[in-house]
C-alpha positions in Angstrom: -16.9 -29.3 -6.7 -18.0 -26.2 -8.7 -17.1 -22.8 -8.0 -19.4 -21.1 -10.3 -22.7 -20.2 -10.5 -25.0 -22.6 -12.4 -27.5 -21.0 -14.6 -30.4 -21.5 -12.1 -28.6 -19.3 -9.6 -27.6 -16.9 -11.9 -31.6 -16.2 -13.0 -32.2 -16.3 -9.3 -29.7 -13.8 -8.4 -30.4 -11.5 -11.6 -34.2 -12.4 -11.0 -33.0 -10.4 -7.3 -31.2 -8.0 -8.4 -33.8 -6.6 -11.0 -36.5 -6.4 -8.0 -34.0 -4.8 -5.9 -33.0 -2.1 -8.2 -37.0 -1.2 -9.2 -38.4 -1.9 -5.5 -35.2 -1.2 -3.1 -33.0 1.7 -4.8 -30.6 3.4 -2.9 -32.6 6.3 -2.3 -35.2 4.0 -1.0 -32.7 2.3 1.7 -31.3 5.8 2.9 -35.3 6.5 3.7 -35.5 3.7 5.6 -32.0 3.9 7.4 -32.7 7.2 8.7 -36.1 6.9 9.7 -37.2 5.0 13.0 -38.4 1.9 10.8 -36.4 -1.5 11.6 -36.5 -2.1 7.8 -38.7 -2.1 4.9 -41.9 -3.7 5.7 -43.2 -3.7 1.9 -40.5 -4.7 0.4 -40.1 -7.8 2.6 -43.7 -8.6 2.2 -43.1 -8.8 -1.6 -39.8 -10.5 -1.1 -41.4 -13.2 0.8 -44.6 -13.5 -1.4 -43.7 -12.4 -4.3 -40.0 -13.7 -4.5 -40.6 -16.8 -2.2 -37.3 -15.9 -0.2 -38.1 -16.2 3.2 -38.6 -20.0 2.5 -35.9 -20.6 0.0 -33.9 -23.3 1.9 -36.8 -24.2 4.3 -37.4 -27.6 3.2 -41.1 -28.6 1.5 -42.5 -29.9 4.6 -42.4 -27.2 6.1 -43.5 -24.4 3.8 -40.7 -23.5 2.0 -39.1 -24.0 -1.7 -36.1 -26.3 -0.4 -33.5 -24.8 -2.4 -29.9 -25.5 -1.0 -27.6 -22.9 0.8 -25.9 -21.9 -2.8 -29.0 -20.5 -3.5 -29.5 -18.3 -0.3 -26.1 -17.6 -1.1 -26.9 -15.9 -5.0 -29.7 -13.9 -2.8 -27.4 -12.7 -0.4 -24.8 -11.6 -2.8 -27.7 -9.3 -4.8 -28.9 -8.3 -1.2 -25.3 -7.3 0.2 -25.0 -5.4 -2.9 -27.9 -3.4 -2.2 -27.7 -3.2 1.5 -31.4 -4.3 1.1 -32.3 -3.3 4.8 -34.7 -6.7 5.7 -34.8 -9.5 8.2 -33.7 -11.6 5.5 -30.4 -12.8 7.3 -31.6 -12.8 10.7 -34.7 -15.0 10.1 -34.5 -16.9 6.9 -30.8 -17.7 7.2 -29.6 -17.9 11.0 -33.4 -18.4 13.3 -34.6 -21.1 9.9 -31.6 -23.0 10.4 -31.0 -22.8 14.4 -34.9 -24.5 14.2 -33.6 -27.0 11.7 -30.4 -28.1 13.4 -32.3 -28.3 17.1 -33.8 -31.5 16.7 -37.4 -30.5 18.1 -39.8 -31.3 15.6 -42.7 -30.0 17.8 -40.9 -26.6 17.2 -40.2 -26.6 14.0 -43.7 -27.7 13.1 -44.7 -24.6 15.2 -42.5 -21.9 14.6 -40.7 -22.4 10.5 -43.9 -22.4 8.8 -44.4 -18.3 9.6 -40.9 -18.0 9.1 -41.2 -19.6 5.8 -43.8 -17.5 4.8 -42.3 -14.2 6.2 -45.1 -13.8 8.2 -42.8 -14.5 11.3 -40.0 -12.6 12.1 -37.3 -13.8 13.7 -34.1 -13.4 15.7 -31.5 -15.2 17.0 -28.7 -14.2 20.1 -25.2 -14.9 18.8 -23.9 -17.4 21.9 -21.1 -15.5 23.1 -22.3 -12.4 23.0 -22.1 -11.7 27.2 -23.2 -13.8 29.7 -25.6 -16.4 28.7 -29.4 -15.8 30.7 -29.8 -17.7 34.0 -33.1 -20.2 33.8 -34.9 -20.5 36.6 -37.5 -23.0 37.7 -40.6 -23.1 35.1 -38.2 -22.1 32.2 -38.5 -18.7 33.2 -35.4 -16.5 31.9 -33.5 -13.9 33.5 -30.5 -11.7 31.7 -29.7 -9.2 28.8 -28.8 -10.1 25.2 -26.5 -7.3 24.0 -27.1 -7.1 20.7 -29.7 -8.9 18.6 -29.9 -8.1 15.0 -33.4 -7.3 14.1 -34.4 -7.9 18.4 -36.5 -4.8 18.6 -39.1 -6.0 16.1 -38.8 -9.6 16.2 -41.7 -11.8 16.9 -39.8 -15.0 18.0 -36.3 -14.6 19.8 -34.2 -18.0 19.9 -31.3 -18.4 22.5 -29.2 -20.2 23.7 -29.1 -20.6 28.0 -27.9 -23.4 30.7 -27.2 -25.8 27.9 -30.3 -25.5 26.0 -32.6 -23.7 23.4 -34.9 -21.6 24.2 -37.7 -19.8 21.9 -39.2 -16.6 23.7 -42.1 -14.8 21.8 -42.9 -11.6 21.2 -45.1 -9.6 24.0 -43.6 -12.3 26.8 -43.9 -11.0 29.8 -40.8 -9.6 31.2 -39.4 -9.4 28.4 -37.9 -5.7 27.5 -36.8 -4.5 24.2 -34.2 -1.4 23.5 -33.3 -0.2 20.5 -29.8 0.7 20.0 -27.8 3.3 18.1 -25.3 1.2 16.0 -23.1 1.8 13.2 -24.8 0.6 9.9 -27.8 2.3 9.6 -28.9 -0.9 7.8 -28.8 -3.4 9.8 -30.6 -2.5 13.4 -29.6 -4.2 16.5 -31.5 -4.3 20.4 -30.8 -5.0 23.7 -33.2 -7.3 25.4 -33.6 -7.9 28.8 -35.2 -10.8 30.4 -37.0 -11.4 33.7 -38.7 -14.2 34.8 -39.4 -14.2 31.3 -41.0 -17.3 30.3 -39.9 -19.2 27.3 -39.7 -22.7 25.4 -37.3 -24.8 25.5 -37.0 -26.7 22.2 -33.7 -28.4 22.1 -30.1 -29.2 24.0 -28.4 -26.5 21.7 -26.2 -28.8 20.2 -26.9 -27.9 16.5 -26.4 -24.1 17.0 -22.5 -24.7 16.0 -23.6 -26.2 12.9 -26.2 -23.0 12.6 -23.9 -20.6 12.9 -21.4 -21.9 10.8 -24.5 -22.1 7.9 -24.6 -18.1 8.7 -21.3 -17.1 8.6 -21.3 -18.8 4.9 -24.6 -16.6 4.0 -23.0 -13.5 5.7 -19.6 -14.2 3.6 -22.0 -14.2 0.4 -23.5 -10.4 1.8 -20.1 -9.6 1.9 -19.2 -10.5 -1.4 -21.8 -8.6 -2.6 -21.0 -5.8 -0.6 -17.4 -6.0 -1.9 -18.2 -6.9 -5.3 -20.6 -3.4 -5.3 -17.7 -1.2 -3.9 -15.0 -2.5 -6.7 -17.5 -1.6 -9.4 -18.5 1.9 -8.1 -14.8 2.8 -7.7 -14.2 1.5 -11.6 -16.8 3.5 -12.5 -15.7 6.5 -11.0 -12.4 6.5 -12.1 -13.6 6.5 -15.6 -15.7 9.5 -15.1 -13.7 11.7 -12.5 -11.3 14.2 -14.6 -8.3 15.4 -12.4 -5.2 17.7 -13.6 -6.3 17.0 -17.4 -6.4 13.0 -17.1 -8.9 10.4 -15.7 -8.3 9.9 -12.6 -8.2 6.1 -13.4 -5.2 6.3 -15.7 -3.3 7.5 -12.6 -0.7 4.8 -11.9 -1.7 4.7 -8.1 -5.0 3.9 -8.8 -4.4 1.6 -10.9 -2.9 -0.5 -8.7 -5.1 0.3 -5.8 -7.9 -1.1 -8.2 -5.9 -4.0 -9.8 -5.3 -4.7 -5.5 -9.1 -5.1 -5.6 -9.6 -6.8 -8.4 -7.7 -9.5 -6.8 -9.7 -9.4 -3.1 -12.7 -10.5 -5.2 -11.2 -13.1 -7.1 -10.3 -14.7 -4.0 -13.4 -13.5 -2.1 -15.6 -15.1 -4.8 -13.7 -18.4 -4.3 -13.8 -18.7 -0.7 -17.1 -18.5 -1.0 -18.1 -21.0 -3.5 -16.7 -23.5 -1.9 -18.2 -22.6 1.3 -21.5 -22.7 -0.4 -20.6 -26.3 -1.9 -19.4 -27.3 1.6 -22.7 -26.2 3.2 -24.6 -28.2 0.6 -22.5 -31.2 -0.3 -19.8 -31.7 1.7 -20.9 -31.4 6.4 -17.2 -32.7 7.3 -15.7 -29.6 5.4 -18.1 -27.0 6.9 -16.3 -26.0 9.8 -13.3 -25.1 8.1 -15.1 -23.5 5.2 -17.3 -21.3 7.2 -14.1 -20.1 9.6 -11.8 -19.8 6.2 -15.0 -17.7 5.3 -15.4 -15.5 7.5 -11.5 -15.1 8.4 -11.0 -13.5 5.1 -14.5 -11.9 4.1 -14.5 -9.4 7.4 -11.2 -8.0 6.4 -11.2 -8.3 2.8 -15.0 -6.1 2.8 -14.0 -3.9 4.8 -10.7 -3.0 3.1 -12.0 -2.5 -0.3 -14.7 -0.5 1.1 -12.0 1.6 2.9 -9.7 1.9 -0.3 -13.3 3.0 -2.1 -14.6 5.4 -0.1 -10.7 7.0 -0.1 -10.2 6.9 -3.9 -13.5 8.6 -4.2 -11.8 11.7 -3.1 -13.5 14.5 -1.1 -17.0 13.5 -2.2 -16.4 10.0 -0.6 -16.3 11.5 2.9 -19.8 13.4 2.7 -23.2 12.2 4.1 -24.7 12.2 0.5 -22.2 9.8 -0.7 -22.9 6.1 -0.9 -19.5 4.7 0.3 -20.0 5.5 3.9 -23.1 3.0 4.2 -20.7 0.2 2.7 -17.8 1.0 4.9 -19.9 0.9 7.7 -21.8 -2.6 6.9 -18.5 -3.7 6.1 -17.0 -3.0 9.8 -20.1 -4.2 11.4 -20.9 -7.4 9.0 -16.5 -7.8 10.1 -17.9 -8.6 13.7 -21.8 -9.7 13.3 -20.4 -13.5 14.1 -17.2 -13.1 16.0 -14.2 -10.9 15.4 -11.6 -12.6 12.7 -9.2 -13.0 15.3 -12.2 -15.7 16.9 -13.2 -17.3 13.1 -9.0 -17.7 12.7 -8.9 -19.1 16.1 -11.6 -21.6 15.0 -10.1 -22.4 11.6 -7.2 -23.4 13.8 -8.7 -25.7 16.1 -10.7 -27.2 12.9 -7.7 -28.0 11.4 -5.7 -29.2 14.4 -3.2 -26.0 14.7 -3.6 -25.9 18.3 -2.2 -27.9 20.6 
């Protein structure tokens, strides 16, 4: 087991991060966050055909570069760090491996190829979130999906209803798409409804489990990029910031707030190595890993975003800042998959806790 980066990943992720920062600045990701566009458009046509990462983990057959989920996890970190607003995580990551894991080669054949490429968009409804949609006769749906990251611009929706998969595709008739006002600016979400909406049905749904738990490793990696990003703005701060004579960093309670986050990374960063390895190497141990991964990564982001935004002082609080768009991708990355109270609930059962 290695919980380290090998020095493929690391040109891949610096590869990332250099395209990032001259493509995807921050000033570039407040544009798009507070316009009505679901994300960059450009920049995910260049990270798809310039970068290849729409089709990193998608194996050959199909299009893609089939890397392993270490690698989408190097991308995620660079992209979390970033808060690269794209349809990276909803498509590449959780609708690429829901296809994978369904078992309906017809389907895949169909529908990962444009995902691969980018020129698909995808989205996937978390199971769980509210009732699931009724199917009638025909495979024609009927219900509302609360919250669908990237739903509103999708062109392929995958969910999950009476026991099966279904695929429903954009401009489906019936099929009603709201845009909703959420808390990270980042990362949009809809509400679709569905009536009599036709759709395909391309699998039982018993590989979404294994789907999500593939996401909620990739999500841990965002986070730890997120988290990783917040530690190193704080450091720098308090190296610059000048308070009663002194740098505000030599100031014993920061100190220790910092040396506190110092130590949330070093754990972070080895949860989620070896949920990476697990994901690759190791399907017996992915439950646990993903749930271990998610039970620690949704608190741990979103305290050391919290404690940065707060040792930032006054200007930490204000619109202009940076910190507010990682506090609030860290509270709503916290509960993209399931509260931590559900993920701890599931470690439990994983490891026999419950009775």
């Amino acid at each position: 087991m290695k919980l380290i980066l090998t020095d493929e990943q690391k040109e891949l992720a610096g590869s990332v991060r250099s395209f990032l920062a001259d493509v995807a600045p921050m000033a570039r990701v407040r544009e798009v966050a507070e316009s009505a566009e679901p994300y960059d458009a450009g920049l995910w046509r260049r990270m798809c055909g310039e970068l290849g990462l729409a089709g990193l983990a998608v194996p050959e057959e199909y299009g893609g570069a089939g890397a392993g989920h270490a690698e989408v996890a190097a991308v995620l970190e660079e992209l979390g760090a970033a808060l690269t607003p794209s349809p990276f995580l909803a498509s590449a990551v959780l609708a690429a491996n829901v296809l994978l894991e369904a078992g309906d080669e017809e389907a895949v054949k169909a529908y990962l190829p444009g995902i691969a490429a980018g020129t698909t968009v995808a989205a996937v409804s978390v199971p769980g979130d509210g009732p699931a949609p009724a199917v009638r006769a025909g495979d024609r749906l009927d219900g509302t999906l609360p919250h669908v990251v990237n739903g509103a611009d999708a062109d392929l929706v995958l969910l999950v209803a009476d026991g099966g998969l279904f695929a429903v595709e954009s401009g489906a008739e019936g099929l009603t798409r709201t845009p909703l006002a959420v808390l990270d600016l980042t990362r949009p979400q809809a509400r679709l409804s569905l009536d009599g909406t036709p759709a395909r049905r391309i699998g039982s749904g018993e590989g979404v489990q294994r789907a999500l738990e593939l996401a909620a490793v990739a999500l841990a990696a965002e986070q730890l990029g997120g988290l990783r990003h917040c530690l190193d703005a704080m450091v720098e701060y308090a190296k610059l910031r000048v308070q009663f004579g002194r740098y505000v960093g030599s100031f014993q309670g920061v100190k220790h707030k910092l040396a506190d986050m110092h130590c949330t990374l070093e754990q972070a960063e080895s949860i989620v190595r070896y949920a990476a390895w697990a994901a690759d190497e190791s399907a017996e141990e992915l439950p646990v890993a993903a749930a271990l991964a998610q039970s620690y990564m949704g608190r741990a982001y979103f305290q050391v975003a919290k404690d940065s935004l707060l040792l930032h002082g006054g200007i930490g609080f204000t619109w202009e800042h940076d910190a507010h768009l990682y506090y609030k991708r860290a509270k709503s990355s916290q509960l993209l998959l399931g509260s931590p109270r559900h993920h701890r609930a599931h470690l439990a059962e994983s490891l026999g806790l419950l009775a």
